[in-house]
C-alpha positions as semicolon CSV with decimal commas, in nm:
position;residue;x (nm);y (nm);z (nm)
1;X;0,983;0,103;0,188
2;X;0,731;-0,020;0,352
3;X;0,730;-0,107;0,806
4;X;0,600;-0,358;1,003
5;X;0,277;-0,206;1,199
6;X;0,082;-0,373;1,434
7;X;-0,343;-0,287;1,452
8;X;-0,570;-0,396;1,700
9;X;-0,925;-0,496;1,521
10;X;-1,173;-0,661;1,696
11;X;-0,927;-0,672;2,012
12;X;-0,633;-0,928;1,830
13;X;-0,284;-0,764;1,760
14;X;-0,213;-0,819;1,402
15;X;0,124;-0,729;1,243
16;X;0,070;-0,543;0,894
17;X;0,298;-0,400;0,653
18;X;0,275;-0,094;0,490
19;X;0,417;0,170;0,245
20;X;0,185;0,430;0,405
21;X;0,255;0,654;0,726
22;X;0,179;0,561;1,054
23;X;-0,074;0,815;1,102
24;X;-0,209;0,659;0,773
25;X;-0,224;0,300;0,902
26;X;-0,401;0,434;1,225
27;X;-0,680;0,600;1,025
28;X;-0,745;0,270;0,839
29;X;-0,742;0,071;1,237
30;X;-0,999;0,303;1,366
31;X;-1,209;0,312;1,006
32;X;-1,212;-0,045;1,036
33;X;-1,254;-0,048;1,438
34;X;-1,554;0,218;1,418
35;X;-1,753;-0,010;1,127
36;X;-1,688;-0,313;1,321
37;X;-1,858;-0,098;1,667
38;X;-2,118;0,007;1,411
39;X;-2,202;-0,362;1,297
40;X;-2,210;-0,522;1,645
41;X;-2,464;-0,278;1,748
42;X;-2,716;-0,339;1,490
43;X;-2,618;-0,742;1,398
44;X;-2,642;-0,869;1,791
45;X;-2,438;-1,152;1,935
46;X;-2,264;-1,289;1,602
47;X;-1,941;-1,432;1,594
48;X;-1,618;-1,201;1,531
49;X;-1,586;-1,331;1,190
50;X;-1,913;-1,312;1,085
51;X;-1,865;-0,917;1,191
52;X;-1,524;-0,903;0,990
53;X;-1,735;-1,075;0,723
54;X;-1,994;-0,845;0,713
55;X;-1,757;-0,492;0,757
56;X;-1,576;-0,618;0,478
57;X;-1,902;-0,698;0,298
58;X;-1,977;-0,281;0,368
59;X;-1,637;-0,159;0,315
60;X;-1,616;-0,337;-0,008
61;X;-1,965;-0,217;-0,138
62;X;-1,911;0,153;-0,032
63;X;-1,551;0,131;-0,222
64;X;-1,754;-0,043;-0,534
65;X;-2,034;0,256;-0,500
66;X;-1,740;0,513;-0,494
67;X;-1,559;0,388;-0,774
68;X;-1,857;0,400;-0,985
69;X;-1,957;0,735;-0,890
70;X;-1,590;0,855;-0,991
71;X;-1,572;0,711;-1,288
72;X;-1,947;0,908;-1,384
73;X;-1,777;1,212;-1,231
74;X;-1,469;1,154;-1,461
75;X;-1,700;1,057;-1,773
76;X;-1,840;1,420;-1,690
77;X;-1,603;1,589;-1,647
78;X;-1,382;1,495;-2,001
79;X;-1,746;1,557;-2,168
80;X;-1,778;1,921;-1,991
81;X;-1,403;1,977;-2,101
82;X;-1,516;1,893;-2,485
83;X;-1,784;2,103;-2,503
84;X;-1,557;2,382;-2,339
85;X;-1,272;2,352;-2,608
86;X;-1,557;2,296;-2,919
87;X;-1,709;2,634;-2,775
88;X;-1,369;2,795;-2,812
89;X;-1,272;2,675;-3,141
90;X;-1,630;2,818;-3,253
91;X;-1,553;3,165;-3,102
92;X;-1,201;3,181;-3,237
C-alpha cells in the first residue's frame, strides 16, 4: 500500500507517494539532493529548474548506461551457463 511522504529537493516540500519504505524514500531525497549539490557546483548560477533539468538529464543517462551494462552482463551470463551445461553433456 503505498504512504504519502513528503521530500525536500532543492529546498520545496513536495508530497510523494510510495510503495517503498521510508528509509527507502529518504535514500532516493538525498540521491537526488547530493546530484543536485553536485550540479550547482560545477553549472554556476542557473535557475532551479534548469538544475532539476540537468540531474534528471544525469540520473536518466546513468540508469540508461546501467541498464545496458546489465543486460551485456545477463547476455553473458546465459552464454557462460550454455557452454557450462554443453561441457557436461560432453563429459557425461
Amino acid at each position: 500500500m503505498s504512504e504519502l511522504y513528503e521530500v525536500n529537493i532543492l529546498g520545496r516540500k513536495i508530497k510523494v507517494r510510495s510503495d517503498r519504505s521510508p528509509d527507502a524514500v529518504r535514500e532516493v531525497e538525498t540521491f537526488l539532493n547530493s546530484r543536485i549539490s553536485e550540479i550547482k557546483s560545477k553549472a554556476g548560477a542557473v535557475s532551479s529548474i534548469d538544475i532539476a533539468i540537468l540531474a534528471a538529464l544525469n540520473i536518466t543517462e546513468d540508469h540508461l548506461r546501467n541498464r545496458d551494462s546489465l543486460r551485456k552482463l545477463e547476455k553473458n551470463s546465459f552464454e557462460l551457463q550454455k557452454l557450462v551445461d554443453e561441457a557436461l553433456e560432453e563429459s557425461a
